[in-house]
C-alpha positions in Angstrom: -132.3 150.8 136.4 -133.3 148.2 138.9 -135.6 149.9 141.8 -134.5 148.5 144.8 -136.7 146.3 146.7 -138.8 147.3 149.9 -137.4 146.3 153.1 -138.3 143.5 154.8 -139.9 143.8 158.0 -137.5 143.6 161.0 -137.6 140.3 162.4 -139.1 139.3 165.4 -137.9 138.9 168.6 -136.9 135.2 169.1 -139.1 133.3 171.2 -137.4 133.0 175.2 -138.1 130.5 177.4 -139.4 133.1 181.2 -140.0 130.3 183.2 -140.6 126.4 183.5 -141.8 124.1 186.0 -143.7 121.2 187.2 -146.0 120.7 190.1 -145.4 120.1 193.2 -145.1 116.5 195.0 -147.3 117.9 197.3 -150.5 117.4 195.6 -149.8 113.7 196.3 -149.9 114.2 199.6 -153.5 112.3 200.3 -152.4 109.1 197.8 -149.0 109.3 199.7 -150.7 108.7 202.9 -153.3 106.4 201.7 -150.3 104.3 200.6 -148.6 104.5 204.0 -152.0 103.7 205.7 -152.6 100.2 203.7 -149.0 99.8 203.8 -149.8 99.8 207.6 -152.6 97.7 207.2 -151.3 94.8 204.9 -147.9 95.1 207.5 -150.4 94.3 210.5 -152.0 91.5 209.1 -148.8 90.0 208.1 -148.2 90.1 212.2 -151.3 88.3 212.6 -151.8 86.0 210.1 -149.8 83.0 209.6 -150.0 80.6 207.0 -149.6 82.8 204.0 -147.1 85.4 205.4 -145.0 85.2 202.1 -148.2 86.4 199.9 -149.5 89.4 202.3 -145.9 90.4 202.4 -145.8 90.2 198.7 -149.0 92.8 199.0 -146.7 95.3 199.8 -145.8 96.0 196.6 -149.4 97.2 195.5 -148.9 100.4 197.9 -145.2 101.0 196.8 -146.5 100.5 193.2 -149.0 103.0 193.4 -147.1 105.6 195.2 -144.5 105.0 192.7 -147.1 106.2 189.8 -148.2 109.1 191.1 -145.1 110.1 191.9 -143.9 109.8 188.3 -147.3 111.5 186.9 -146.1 114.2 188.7 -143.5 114.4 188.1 -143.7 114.2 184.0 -146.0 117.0 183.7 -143.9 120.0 183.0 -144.7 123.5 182.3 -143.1 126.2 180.2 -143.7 129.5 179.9 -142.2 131.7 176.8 -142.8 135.0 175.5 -145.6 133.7 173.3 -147.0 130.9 174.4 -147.8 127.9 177.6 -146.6 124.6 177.3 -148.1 121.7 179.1 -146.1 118.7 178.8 -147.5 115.5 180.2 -147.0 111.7 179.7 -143.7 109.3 180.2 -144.2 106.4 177.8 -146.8 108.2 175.4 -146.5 112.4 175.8 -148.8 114.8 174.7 -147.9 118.8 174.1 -150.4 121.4 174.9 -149.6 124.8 173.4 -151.5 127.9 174.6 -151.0 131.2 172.7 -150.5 133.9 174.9 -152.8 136.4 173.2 -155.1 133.9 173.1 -155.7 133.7 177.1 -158.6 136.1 178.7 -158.8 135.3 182.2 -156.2 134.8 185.0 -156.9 133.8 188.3 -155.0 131.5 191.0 -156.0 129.4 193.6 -154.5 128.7 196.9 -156.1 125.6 199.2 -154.7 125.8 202.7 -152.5 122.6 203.1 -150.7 123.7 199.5 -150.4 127.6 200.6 -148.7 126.1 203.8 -146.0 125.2 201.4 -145.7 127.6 199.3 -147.5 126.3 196.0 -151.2 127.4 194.3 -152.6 126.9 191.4 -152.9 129.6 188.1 -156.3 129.3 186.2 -156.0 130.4 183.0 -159.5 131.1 180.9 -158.7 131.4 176.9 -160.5 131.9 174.0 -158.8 128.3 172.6 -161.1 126.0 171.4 -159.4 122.6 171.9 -158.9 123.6 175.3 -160.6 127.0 176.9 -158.8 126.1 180.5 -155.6 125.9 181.5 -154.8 124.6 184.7 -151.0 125.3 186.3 -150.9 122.9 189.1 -149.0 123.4 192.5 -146.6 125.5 191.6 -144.3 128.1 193.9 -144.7 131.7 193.2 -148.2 131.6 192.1 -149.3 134.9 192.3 -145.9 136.4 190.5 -146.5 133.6 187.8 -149.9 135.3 187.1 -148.6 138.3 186.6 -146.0 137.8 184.3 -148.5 135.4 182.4 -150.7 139.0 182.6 -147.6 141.1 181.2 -146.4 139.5 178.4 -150.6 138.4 177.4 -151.0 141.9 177.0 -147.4 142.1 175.2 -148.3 139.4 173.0 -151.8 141.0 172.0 -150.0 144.5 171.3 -147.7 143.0 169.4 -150.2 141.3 167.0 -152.5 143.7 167.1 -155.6 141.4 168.9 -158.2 143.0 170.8 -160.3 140.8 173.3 -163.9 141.5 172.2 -166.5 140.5 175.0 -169.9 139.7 173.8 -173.0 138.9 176.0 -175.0 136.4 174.4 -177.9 136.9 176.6 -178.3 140.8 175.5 -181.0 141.1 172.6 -178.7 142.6 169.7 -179.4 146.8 169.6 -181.8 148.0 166.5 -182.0 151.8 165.6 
């Protein structure tokens, strides 16, 4: 008689996809209007001087150009957030991948400067005990404080569910003799 084998384990839940992103344009802001102020500039000395109007004007491409990158930078860098892990997309010709396990991460905090909490847009910090990369910045994006705490929720989710506990050691505390 054959004994029957032991049951596998129950599968896990696939992996969803909670939320994706990218920042906003608005951290462009400054290069956008440095670009408009040479812009300016190169447009006023075309008005002034004469004999090589057809090469300032040509200058006008350098602001256009550079607006044009930052704007694409920007707009390439996507973020994703699953039930187990961050991913930070980033790159248009060459892209690189940064994966951040959720029970991995320790810290959360945001930040919101003025000018981007005018428009409704801040930044999540997250501390982690990754060694490649022990920050992880979410840049400019809406919502910041609800995207904290559902990073927060499914963290703790994630560390139930694989049974991690976040040890915290103080380095600078002389180890305890009996």
């Amino acid at each position: 008689m054959n004994p029957e084998p032991a049951s596998a384990p129950s599968p896990e839940a696939p992996e969803i996809v909670l939320w994706h992103g990218s920042p906003s344009q608005w951290t462009n802001l400054g290069s956008y209007f440095l670009c408009l102020l040479l812009a300016a500039a190169i447009g006023a000395l075309y008005l002034v001087v004469t004999p090589v109007q057809p090469l300032i004007l040509a200058g006008l491409g350098l602001p256009a150009l550079w607006a044009l990158c930052r704007w694409i930078a920007t707009r390439t860098e996507r973020y994703e957030l699953t039930s187990e892990r961050i991913r930070v997309r980033t790159g248009f010709f060459s892209r690189t991948t940064h994966d951040l396990e959720l029970y991995r991460v320790r810290d959360y905090s945001t930040v919101e400067p003025f000018w981007l909490r005018l428009v409704g847009v801040g930044h999540v910090i997250l501390t982690s005990s990754d060694r490649s990369t022990p920050q992880t910045v979410l840049r400019a994006v809406p919502r910041v404080a609800a995207l904290k705490d559902l990073i927060r929720i499914h963290t703790e989710h994630m560390r139930r569910r694989r049974g991690v506990r976040d040890l915290e050691i103080d380095p600078h505390t002389p180890p305890h003799t009996s």
